[in-house]
N, C-alpha and C positions, 0 to 999 in steps of 0.2 A: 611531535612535529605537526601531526594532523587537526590538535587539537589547537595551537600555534596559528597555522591555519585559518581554522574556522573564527576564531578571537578575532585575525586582521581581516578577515572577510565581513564581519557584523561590526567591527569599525570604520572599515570602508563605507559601508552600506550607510551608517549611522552616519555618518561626514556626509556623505552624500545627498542624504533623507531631508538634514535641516540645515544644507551650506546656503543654499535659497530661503530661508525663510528670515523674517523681520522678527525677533522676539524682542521683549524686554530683557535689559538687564538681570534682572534676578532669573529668569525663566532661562536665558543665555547662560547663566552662571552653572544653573543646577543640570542642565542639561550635559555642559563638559563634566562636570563633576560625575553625571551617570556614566559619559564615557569612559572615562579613566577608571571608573569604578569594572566594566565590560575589561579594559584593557590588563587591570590584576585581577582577572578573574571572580570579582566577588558580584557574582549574577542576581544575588538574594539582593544586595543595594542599591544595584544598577535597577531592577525592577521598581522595590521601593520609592526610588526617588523619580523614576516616569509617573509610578504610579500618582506621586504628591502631585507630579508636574498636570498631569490632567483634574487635579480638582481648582485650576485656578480657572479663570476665562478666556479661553484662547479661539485663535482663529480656526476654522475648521480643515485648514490644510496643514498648518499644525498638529491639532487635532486627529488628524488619519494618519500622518506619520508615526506619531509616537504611539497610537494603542498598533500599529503595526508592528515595529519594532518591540512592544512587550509581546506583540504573540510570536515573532521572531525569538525571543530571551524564555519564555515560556514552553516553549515547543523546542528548542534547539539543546538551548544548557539547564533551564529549571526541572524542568522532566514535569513541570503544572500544566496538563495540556489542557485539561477542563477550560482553566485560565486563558490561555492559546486561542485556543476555539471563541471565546469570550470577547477577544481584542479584536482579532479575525473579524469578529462579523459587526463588531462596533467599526471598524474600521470599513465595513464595506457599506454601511451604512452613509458613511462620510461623503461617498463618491460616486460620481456616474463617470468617471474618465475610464475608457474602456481596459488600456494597458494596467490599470490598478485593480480593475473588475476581477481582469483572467489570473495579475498574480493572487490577489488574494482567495479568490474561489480556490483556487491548484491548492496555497497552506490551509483552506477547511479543510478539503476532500482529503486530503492525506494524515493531518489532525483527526480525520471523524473517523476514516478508514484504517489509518494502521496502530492508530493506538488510543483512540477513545473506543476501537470496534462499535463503530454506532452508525451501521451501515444504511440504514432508514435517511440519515443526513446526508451520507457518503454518494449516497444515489441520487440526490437532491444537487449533491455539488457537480458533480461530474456529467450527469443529464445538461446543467446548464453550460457546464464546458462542453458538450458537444454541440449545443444551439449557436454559440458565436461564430458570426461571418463577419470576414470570410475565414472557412473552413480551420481551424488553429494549426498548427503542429503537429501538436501530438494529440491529434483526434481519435488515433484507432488503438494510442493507451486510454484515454479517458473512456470510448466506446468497449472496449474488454472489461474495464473497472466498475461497467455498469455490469454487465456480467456477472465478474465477481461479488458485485454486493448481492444482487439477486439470489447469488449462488448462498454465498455466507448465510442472509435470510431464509435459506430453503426453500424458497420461491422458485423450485426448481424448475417448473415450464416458463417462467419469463429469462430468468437465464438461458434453459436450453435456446428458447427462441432468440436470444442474443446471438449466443453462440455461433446460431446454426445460423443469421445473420453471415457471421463475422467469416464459417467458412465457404461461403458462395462466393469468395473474392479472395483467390489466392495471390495477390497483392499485398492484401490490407498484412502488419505488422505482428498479427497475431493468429494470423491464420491457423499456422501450424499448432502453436500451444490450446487453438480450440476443441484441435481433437481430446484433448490431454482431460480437459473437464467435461467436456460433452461424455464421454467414461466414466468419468465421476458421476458423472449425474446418471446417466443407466445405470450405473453399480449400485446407485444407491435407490432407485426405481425394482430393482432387483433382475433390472432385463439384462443377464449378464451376456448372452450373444451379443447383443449392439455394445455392450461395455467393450467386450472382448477386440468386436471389428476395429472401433475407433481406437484401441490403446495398439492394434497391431497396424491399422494406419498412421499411427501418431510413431513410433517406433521408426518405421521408412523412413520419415521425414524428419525428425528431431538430429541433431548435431550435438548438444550438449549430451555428456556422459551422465552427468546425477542427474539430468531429466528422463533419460533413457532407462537408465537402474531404477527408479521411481515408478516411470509407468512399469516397465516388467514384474516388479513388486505387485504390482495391480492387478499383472495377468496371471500372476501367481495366485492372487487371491481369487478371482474366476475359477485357475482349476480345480482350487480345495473348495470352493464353493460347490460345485459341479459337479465332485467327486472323481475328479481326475487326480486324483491323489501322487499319481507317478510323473507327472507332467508340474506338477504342483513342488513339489520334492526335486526336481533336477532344476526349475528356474530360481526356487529360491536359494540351492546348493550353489548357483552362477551369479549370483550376487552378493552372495554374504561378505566378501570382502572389499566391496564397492557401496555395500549401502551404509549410510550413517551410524545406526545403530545396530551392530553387528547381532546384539544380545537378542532381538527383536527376531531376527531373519534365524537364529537358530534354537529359538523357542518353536517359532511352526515347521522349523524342521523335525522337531524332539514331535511337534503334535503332528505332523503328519505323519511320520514314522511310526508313531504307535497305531494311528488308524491301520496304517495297511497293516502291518504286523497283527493286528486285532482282524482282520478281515480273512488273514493264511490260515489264523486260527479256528 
């Protein structure tokens, strides 16, 4: 059904993309044929045949539709995101209209970010999504996702300094999930006090369960780090059947349990 879905929705999109435009015949011809090609699923022709369709001569609103919709077909059903990213940014080349600027920058940064992981770009997109005025949306996801690439890069002081941005403003959308990496980023600084404060402020304030069992996970990791071995042992005994991988949370129990046992000895 979902996938059902998604098919009427990149036909819709596709109707809509070139209901306005003038082609030639042959160009009109081949273009239904890629729809119908989208509509039985064969995504591998449907591409093909955009593909032919951009080596003829065409207008360049044309032009910015159809590499759009291959990086729509590329990034959605091909799983070709390299490709994606390729169409993407030939297509933003095409245009200075602003509403087509912010969709297509949103499918880089999410292309570059969640599955070309090539956060160098990802930070380039989403920097520019937070420059447009006025003010977008979803300014304070695009502002965290600068964060996150930072983070992902190990650039871990221009992160922190995002972060630490993002919580002077217990408004902004992500306030609370900055405690959650600001931790991460001490833990991995090795200042595990500030790790510890911010995952036990993040804790107060979080509502979702697997975000809660995740940081405590954390703080468990702090006390075996620490050598609170018995504090370390009774958090991770309180999640083991809340966290994901069970096998995971009862391995550092097996290892915790032998330190202290090695330590009576």
């Amino acid at each position: 059904m979902r996938q059902t879905k998604k098919i009427g929705a990149l036909l819709v999109s596709a109707l809509f993309i070139f209901s306005s435009c003038d082609f030639t015949p042959p160009v009109n011809r081949k273009i239904i044929d890629a729809q119908t090609y989208i509509a039985d699923q064969k995504y591998d022709k449907a591409v093909f045949l955009y593909e032919n369709i951009l080596e003829s001569t065409l207008e360049p609103e044309l032009r910015l539709k159809i590499c759009f919709q291959l990086g729509e077909l590329n990034s959605i059903y091909v799983g070709n995101y390299k490709k994606a990213a390729k169409y993407y940014s030939e297509a933003k080349e095409l245009t200075e209209e602003p509403l087509w600027l912010i969709k297509i920058e949103e499918k880089l940064a999410d292309v570059n970010y969640s599955y070309l992981k090539n956060y160098n770009e990802a930070l380039n997109n989403y920097q520019r999504l937070t420059e447009f005025r006025p003010v977008l949306k979803r300014h304070d996801y695009f502002q965290f996702q600068i964060g996150m690439s930072y983070y992902n890069l190990k650039n871990y002081d221009k992160a922190l300094e995002l972060f630490n941005e993002i919580q002077k403003n217990s408004n902004h959308e992500y306030f609370i999930r900055s405690f959650y990496y600001i931790g991460l980023i001490f833990f991995e600084k090795k200042d595990y006090n500030m790790a510890l404060f911010q995952w036990t402020e993040y804790t107060k304030r979080e509502t979702k369960k697997e975000n809660i069992v995740m940081a405590k996970f954390w703080i468990a990791n702090v006390f075996e780090m620490t050598e609170n071995l018995k504090d370390a042992y009774d958090l991770y005994y309180s999640i083991i059947n809340d966290y994901p991988n069970p096998d995971i949370i009862q391995n550092r129990l097996n290892s915790v349990y032998e330190r202290r046992a090695a330590r009576k000895r």
